[in-house]
Structures are given as structure tokens and as C-alpha cells.
C-alpha positions as CSV (number, residue, x, y, z in Angstrom):
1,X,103.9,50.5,75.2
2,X,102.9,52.9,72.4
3,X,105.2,54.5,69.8
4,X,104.5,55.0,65.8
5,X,107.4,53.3,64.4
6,X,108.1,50.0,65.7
7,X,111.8,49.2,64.5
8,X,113.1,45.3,64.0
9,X,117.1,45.8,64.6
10,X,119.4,47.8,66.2
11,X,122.0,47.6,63.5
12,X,122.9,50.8,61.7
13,X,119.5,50.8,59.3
14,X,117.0,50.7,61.9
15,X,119.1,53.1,63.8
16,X,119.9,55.6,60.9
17,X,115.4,55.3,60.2
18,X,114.9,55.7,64.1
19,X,116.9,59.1,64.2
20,X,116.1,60.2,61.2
21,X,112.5,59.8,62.2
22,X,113.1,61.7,65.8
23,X,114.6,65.1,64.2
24,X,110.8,65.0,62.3
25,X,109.1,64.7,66.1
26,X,108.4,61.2,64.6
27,X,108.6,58.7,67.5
28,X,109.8,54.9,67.5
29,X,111.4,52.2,69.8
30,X,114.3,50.0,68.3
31,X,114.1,46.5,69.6
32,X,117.8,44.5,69.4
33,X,118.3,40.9,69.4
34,X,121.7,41.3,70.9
35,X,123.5,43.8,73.2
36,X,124.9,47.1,71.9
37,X,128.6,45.3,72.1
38,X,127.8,42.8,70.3
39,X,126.6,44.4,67.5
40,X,129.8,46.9,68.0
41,X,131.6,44.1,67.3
42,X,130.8,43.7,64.1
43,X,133.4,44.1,61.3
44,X,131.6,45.0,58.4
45,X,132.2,47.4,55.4
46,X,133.4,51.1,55.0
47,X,132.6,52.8,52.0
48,X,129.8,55.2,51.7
49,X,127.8,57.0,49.1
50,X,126.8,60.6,48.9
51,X,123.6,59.5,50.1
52,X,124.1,57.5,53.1
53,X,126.8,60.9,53.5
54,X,123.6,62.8,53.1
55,X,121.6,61.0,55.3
56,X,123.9,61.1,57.9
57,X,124.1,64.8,58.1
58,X,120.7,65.1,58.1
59,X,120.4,63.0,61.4
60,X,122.5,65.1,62.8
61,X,125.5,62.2,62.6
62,X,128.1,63.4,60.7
63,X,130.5,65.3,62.3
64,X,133.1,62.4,63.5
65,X,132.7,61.3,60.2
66,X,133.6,63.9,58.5
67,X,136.7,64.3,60.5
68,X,137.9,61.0,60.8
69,X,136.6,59.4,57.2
70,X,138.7,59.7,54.2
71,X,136.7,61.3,51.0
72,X,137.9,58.7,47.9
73,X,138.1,60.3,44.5
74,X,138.5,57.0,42.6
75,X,139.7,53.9,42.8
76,X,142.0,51.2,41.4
77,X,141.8,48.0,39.7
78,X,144.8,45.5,38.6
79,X,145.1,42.3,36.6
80,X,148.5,40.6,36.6
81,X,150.9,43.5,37.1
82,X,148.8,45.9,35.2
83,X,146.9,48.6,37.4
84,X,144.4,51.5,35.9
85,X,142.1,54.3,37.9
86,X,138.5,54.8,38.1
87,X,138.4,58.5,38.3
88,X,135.4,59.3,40.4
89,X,135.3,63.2,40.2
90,X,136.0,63.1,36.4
91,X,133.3,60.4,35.3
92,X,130.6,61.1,38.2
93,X,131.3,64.0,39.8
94,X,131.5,63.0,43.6
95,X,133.4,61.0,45.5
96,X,132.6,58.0,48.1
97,X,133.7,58.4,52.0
98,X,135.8,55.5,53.5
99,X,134.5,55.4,57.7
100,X,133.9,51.8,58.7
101,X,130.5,50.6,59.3
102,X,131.1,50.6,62.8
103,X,132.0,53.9,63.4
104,X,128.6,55.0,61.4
105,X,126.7,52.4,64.2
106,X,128.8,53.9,67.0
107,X,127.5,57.5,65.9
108,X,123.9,56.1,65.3
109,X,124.0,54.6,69.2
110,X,125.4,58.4,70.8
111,X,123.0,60.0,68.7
112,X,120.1,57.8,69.7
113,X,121.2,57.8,73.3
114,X,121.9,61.7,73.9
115,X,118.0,62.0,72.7
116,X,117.1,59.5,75.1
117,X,115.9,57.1,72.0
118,X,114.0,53.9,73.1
119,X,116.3,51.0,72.3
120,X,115.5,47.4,73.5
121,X,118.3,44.9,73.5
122,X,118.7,41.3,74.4
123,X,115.0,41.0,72.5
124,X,113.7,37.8,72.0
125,X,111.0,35.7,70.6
126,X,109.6,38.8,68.4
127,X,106.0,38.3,66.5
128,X,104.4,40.6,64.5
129,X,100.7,41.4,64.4
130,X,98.3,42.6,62.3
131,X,100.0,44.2,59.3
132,X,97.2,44.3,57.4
133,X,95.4,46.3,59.8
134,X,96.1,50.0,60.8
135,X,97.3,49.2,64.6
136,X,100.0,46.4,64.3
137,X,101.5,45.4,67.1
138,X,104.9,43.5,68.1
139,X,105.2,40.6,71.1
140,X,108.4,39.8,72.0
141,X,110.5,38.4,75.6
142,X,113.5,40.8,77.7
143,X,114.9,38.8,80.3
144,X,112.2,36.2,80.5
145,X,109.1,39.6,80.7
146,X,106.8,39.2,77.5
147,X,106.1,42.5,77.1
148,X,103.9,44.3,74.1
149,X,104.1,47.4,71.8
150,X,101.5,48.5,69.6
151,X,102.2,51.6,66.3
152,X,101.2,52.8,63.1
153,X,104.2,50.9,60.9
154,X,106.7,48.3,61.6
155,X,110.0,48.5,59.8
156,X,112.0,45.2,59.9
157,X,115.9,45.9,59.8
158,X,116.1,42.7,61.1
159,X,118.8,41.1,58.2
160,X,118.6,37.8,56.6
161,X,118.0,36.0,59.5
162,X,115.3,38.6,61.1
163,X,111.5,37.7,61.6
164,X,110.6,40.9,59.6
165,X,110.7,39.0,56.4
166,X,109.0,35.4,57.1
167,X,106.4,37.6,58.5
168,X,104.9,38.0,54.8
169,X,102.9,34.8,54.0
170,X,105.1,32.6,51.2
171,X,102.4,32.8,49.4
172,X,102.6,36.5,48.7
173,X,107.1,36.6,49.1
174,X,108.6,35.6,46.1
175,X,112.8,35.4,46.5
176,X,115.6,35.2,44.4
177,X,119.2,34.2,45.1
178,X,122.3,33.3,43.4
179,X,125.4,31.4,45.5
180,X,128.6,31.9,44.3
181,X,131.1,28.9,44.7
182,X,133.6,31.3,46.7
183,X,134.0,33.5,49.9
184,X,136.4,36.1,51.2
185,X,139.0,35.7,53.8
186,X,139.8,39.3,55.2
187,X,141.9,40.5,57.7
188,X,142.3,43.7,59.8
189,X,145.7,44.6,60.9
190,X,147.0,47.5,62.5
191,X,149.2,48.9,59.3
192,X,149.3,51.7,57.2
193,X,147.3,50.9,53.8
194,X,149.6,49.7,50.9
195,X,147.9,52.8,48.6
196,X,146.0,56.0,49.9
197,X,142.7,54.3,47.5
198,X,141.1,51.0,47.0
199,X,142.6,48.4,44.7
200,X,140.5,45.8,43.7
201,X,143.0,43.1,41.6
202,X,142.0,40.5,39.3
203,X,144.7,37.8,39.2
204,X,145.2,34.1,38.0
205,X,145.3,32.8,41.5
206,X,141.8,34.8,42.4
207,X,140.6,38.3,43.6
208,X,142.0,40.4,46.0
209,X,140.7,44.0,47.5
210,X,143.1,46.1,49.6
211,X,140.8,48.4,51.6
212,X,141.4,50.6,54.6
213,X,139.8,51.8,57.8
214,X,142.1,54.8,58.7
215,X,145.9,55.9,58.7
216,X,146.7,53.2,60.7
217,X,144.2,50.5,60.1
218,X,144.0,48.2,57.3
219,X,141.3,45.5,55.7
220,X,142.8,43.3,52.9
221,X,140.8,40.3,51.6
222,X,141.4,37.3,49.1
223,X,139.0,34.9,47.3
224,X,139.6,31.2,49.2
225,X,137.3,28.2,48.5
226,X,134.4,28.1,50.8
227,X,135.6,25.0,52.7
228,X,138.4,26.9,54.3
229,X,138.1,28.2,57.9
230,X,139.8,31.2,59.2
231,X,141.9,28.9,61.3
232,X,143.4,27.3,58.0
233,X,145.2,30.3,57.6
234,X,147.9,32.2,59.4
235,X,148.9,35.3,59.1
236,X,152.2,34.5,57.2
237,X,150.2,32.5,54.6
238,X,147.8,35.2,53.8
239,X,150.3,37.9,53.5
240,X,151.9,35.7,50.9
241,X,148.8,35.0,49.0
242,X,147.9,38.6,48.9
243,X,151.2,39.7,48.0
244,X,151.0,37.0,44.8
245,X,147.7,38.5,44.0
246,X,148.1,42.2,43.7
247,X,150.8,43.8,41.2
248,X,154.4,43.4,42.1
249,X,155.2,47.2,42.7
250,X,152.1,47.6,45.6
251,X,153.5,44.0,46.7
252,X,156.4,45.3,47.5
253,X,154.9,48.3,49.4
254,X,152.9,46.3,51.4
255,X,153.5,46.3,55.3
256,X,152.3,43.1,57.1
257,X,151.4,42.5,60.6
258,X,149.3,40.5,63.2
259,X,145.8,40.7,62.1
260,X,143.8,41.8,64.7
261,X,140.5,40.2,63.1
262,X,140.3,37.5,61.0
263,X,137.2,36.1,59.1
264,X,135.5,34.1,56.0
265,X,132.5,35.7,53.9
266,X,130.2,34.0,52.0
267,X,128.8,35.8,48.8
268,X,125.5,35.6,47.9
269,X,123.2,37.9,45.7
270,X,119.1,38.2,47.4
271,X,116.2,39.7,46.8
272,X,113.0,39.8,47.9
273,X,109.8,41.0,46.6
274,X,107.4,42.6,47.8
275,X,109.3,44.8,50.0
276,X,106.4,45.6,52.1
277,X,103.1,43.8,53.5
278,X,100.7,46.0,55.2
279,X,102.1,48.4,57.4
280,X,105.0,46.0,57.6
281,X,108.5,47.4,55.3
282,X,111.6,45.4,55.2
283,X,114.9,47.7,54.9
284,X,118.9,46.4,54.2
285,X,119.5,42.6,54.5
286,X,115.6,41.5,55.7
287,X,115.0,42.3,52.1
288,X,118.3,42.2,49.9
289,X,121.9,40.8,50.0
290,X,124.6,41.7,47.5
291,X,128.4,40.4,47.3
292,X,130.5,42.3,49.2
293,X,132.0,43.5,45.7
294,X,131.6,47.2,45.3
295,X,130.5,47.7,48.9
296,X,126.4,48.0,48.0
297,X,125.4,46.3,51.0
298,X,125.3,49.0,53.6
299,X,124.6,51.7,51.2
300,X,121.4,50.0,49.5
301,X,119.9,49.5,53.0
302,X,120.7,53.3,53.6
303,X,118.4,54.0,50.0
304,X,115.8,51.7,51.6
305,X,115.7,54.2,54.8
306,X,115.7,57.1,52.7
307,X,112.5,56.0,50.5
308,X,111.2,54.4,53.9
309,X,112.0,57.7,56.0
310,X,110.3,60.3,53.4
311,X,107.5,58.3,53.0
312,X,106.5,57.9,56.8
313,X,107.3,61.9,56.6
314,X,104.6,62.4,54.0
315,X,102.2,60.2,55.6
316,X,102.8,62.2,59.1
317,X,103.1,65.4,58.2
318,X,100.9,66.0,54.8
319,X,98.2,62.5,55.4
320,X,99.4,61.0,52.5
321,X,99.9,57.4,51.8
322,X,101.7,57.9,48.2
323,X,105.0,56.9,49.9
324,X,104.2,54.3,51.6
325,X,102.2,52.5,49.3
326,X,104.9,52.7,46.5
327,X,107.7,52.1,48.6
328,X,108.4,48.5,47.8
329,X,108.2,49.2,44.0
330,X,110.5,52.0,44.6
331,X,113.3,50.5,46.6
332,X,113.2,47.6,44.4
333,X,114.2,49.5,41.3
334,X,117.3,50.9,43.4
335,X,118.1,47.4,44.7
336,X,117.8,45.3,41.4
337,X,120.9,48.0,39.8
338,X,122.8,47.7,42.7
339,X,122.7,44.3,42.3
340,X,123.2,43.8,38.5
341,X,126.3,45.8,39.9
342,X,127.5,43.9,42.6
343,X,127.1,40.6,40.6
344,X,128.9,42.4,37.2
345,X,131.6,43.7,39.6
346,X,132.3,40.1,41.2
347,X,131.8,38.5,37.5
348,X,135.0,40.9,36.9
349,X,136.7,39.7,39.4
350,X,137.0,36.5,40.7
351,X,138.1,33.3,39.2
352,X,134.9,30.5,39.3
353,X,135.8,26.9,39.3
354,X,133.8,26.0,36.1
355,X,135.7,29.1,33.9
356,X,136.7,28.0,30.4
357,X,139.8,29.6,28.7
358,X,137.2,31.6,27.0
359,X,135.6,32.8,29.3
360,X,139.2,33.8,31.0
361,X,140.0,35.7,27.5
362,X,136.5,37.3,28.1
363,X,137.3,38.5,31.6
364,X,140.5,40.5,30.4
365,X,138.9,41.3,27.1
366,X,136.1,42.9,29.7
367,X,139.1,44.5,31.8
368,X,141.1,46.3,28.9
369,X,138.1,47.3,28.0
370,X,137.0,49.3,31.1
371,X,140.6,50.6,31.1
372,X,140.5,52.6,27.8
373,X,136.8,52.8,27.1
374,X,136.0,56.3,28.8
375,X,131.9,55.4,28.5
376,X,132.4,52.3,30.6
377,X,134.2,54.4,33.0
378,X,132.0,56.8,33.3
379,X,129.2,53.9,34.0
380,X,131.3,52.5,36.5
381,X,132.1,55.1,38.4
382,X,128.3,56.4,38.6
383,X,127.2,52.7,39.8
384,X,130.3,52.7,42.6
385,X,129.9,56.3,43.8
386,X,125.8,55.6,44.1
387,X,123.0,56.4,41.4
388,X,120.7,58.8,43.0
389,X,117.5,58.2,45.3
């Protein structure tokens, strides 16, 4: 099999890249390690920039979303019982749309499907050839079949655990990571949101983020230690816990119910560098992982596909290489804010086990700060809403 994209990963970068590519006449094939419901079944974030928005109409993907995704002109943050907005139209002059990451990969699938896009799933054993050269080539295994495709670029949108990335020699990958001695413990449940916008609290028993996926559909999430299990908690006891941790005036709007998904996050802050190795470019969580603070993680592999998308456009429709050659030092200095933000955000946040009383009085000192400081406002909004491609 021929194609000029290969794509690593059927999750909603390389899908977003693959149809993106097709409305150019650009061709690829998506090979998937799972099956379409599995990765369906993924509950993952839902908040999106202006450029993922952006992206999305340009694939010709955005009509569900814009009639089923909320548009978010700020947001709200808490410590104790004290609660200030993040004006997003005042300070950056956009807002961010809340449609769940799922619904943006169920779009991606129709899309890819009502073009008759080539998507492979249940891949297995994937190698990848010949980077360096200008005819790479991918091996991989369906059903037992070893079967072969050759093309011009590979894009691996494989994640963290993908083959995309420990296909560039260690000796030329250098990474960088940060663990932090937390996860989250979040919840989906069938209730009306306890506030029509985000609140992200700050409180002495942890952090807490009340989130939403419609009208009707809620995500709520607390800080727990990262020897707890999903099965440690029940329903009633998070409920409680989240109602300790937000101010007492949203606690007592909040309605509970049986969560319908239930499930602990690690955080972790990633990078790898370079972002590219031959004809090979890594996109999303293959190259990068932020905390889940902020919401970066989805939206910085959608700034990967733009820079990755544009650049395959120059090279096939003007014969230049500009793009692709500076496409890892591009998309790194994208990735390395939105990470100075994700980690600043979570710094703001969340209580760490080794935290002096100084460093507490720093946190609120930080806090009351961003709450009357219009400048720091205006900085956080910017970073939250997306800094441009």
C-alpha cells in the first residue's frame, strides 16, 4: 500500500492531520492500535482554543460543535470561600469552547468515514523505516496479516506510549519530565453543572475543578494522593470532599448523583526534543504531556497539527521544505509556554506534601494577587484562551 502521509494513531490528532490533509487532495492512511470504540471510550478533556476551533472548521468538522459546545467567556477561581473571574473577552479578546474531546473524535471519525478515509484499527506490532531517507515505510500486523505501507512523511500521534517516539535513536532524543506527588480523581455524572463556567478552587484540603460537558452532564475532580484507587471512593465520599473544597455558596448549589465514570489521573509535565527525525514528526502526547491544569493537553497537540499540517501543505503544493524542516523548533517554542503554564497553573493550585507555611502564604500572596492585578489577568487569560500559532 502507498499513501503520502502515513499516520501513527487514530486518536483525535492524527485524525484532525488526516482530514485536514484530504480537503488539500493530500492523501494518508491512519493506522489504530485499538478499535474505534475503544478509543470512543475515552474520557478525556473539553476545553478548546480558538485554534483547535479554527482547525476544526477548516476540516470541515465544526458544525455539531458549534451547536452543541458552550462558548466560555471566562472563568472562575476560589480559595477558601473567596471566588474571583478571569474575564476572557475583556483581557484576551476571545473566548474558549467547552465540547468534550470525545465529541471532537466522534466528528473526526464521520468526517473521515463519509470521505471514505483509510483507517486501520486493531494495528499491531508497528515499525518504522527509513526516516532518514525520502521513502519511509511502516510494517505492522491486522489480525495476524503483516502487511506494509510505504509514503513521503510519517506523523506519529501515537501518545506516550506510541512507537513514533522511541523510533528516534536515544542518542539523538533528549526528554524532560517532572512528576508531581498527586493525581485527580474525576467523576462524570449526569447533573446539571453547579455554575454555567469553570471553577478551579484552591482550598486547604487540595484542589478542586468543577467542569462540564453539557446542560446535563457534569465532570468534577479533586486532588487525592496517588495511592488511591477509584474503588477507594464512593460516590457519597466524593461529593463530600468536593463540597468541603469549593466555596460554601457553590456547595450548596451543587447537585449530586451516580457517577457514571469514575477515574484517577496522574500528572506529569513531558517534553521531548527534537520533535522530528527525518521524515518522521511526533504530534500531541508522542512528543509532550502537560498536567491536566488549564486543559493544554488536547489543544497543544492541535498547534502541533497545525504547524505539522501547513508545512506538508508547503512542501506539496509550493516544493518547499521550509516547514518541515523547522517544524520541531517551531512546535517546541508553543509547547515549552504551554507548559510553563500548565505547571504555573497546578503550582497555583494544589497543595504538595513537602509545602512549608511559607510557601502556603506564597500561594495566596500569588492568588490575591491575580485577583486585583489587572496585568496578571490579562496574562492569564491570553495563556488559557491559547497564544496564537
Amino acid at each position: 500500500m502507498k499513501t503520502q502521509v502515513i499516520i501513527i494513531g487514530g486518536g483525535p490528532s492524527g485524525l484532525l492531520l488526516s482530514q485536514l490533509l484530504h480537503v488539500r487532495g493530500i492523501s494518508s492512511v491512519v493506522l489504530e492500535r485499538k478499535t474505534k470504540e475503544y478509543v470512543l471510550g475515552r474520557i478525556r478533556a473539553g476545553v478548546l482554543e480558538q485554534g483547535l476551533v479554527g482547525l476544526m472548521e477548516e476540516a470541515g468538522c465544526a458544525d455539531r460543535m458549534h451547536a452543541e459546545g458552550f462558548t466560555h467567556d471566562g472563568t472562575l477561581v476560589s480559595y477558601g470561600d473567596e471566588m474571583f473571574r478571569i474575564d476572557f473577552a475583556k483581557h484576551a479578546g476571545k473566548p474558549v469552547m467547552v465540547y468534550g474531546q470525545t465529541e471532537v473524535t466522534r466528528d473526526l471519525y464521520e468526517a473521515r468515514e463519509a470521505v471514505g478515509g483509510a483507517i486501520e484499527f486493531n494495528v499491531e506490532d508497528v515499525v518504522i523505516h527509513d526516516t532518514k531517507s525520502d521513502a519511509p515505510y511502516v510494517d505492522y500486523t491486522v489480525r495476524g496479516e503483516k502487511r506494509r505501507i510505504e509514503g513521503d512523511f510519517v506523523a506519529g500521534c501515537d501518545g506516550f506510549h506510541g512507537v513514533s517516539r522511541q523510533t528516534i535513536p536515544l542518542d539523538v532524543r533528549r526528554e524532560y519530565e517532572k512528576f508531581y506527588p498527586f493525581g485527580w480523581l474525576g467523576i462524570l455524572s449526569e447533573t446539571p453543572p453547579v455554575n454555567h463556567e469553570l471553577i478551579y478552587a484552591n482550598s486547604e484540603r487540595g484542589f478542586a475543578l468543577c467542569s462540564m460537558r453539557n446542560a446535563q452532564l457534569s465532570r468534577y475532580y479533586i486532588q487525592c494522593s496517588l495511592s488511591d484507587s477509584p474503588e477507594d471512593w464512593t460516590d457519597e465520599a466524593f461529593w463530600q470532599e468536593l463540597k468541603r473544597r469549593i466555596p460554601k455558596e457553590q456547595a450548596d448549589k451543587l447537585v449530586t448523583g451516580p457517577s457514571i465514570e469514575k477515574s484517577i489521573a496522574p500528572l506529569r509535565s513531558f517534553v521531548t526534543e527534537p520533535m522530528s527525525y527525518g521524515r518522521l514528526f511526533l504530534c500531541g502526547d508522542a512528543a509532550h504531556i502537560v498536567p491536566p491544569t488549564g486543559a493544554k493537553g488536547l489543544n497543544t497537540a492541535a498547534s502541533d497539527v497545525n504547524y505539522l499540517y501547513n508545512a506538508l501543505r508547503d512542501f506539496y503544493e509550493n516544493g518547499s521544505k521550509d516547514g518541515i524542516n523547522g517544524y520541531s523548533e517551531k512546535a517546541l517554542l508553543r509547547v515549552w509556554k504551554a507548559e510553563r503554564f500548565s505547571w504555573w497553573f497546578s503550582s497555583l493550585l494544589h497543595r504538595y506534601p513537602d509545602q512549608s507555611e511559607f510557601d502556603l502564604k506564597m500561594q495566596i500572596a500569588e492568588l490575591e494577587f491575580l485577583r486585583s492585578n489587572e496585568a496578571a489577568q490579562k496574562a492569564m487569560a491570553e495563556n488559557y484562551v491559547g497564544l496564537p500559532y
